[in-house]
N, C-alpha and C positions, 0 to 999 in steps of 0.2 A: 931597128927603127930608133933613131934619136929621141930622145927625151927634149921639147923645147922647155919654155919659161910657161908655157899655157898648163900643159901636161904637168910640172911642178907644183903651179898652184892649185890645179884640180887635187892632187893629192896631198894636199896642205889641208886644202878646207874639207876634205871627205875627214881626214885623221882629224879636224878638231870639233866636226861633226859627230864622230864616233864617241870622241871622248867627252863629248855634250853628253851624250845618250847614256853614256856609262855613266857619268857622274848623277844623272835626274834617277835611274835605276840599278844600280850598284854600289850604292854607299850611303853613308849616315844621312844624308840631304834625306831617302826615301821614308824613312821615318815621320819626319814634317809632312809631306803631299800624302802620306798613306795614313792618316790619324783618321779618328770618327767626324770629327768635327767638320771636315773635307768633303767637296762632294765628291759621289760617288764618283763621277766620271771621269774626275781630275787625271788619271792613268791613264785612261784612253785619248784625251786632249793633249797629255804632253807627246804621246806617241804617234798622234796626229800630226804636231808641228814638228819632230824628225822628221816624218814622213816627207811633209811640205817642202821641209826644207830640203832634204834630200833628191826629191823631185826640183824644187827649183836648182838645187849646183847639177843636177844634169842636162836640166835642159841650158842653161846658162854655157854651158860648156860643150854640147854635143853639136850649136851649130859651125863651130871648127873641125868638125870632124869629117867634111866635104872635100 
């Protein structure tokens, strides 16, 4: 199965997706969102908006797949 320019970009924006997610939770950034002063829920909200976002590039991209 060929690979077009659609299929290209899906896996552009899932890989800078990922590395969104790594960066908010794998690196010094996590120290800032996870202090006292923060609210609690701030971990659960940024994992919410992966989420979202993640949900929207599939559905943005699944009706090509007809």
């Amino acid at each position: 199965m060929a690979t077009g320019p659609d299929n290209e970009q899906q896996k552009e924006q899932t890989l800078l997706l990922f590395l969104l997610a790594l960066f908010l939770f794998a690196s010094p950034f996590t120290l800032w969102w996870a202090t006292a002063d923060n609210l609690w829920f701030l971990p659960y909200l940024l994992w919410l908006l992966i989420i979202i976002a993640g949900a929207w590039l599939e559905l943005r991209h699944s009706r090509h797949d007809l």
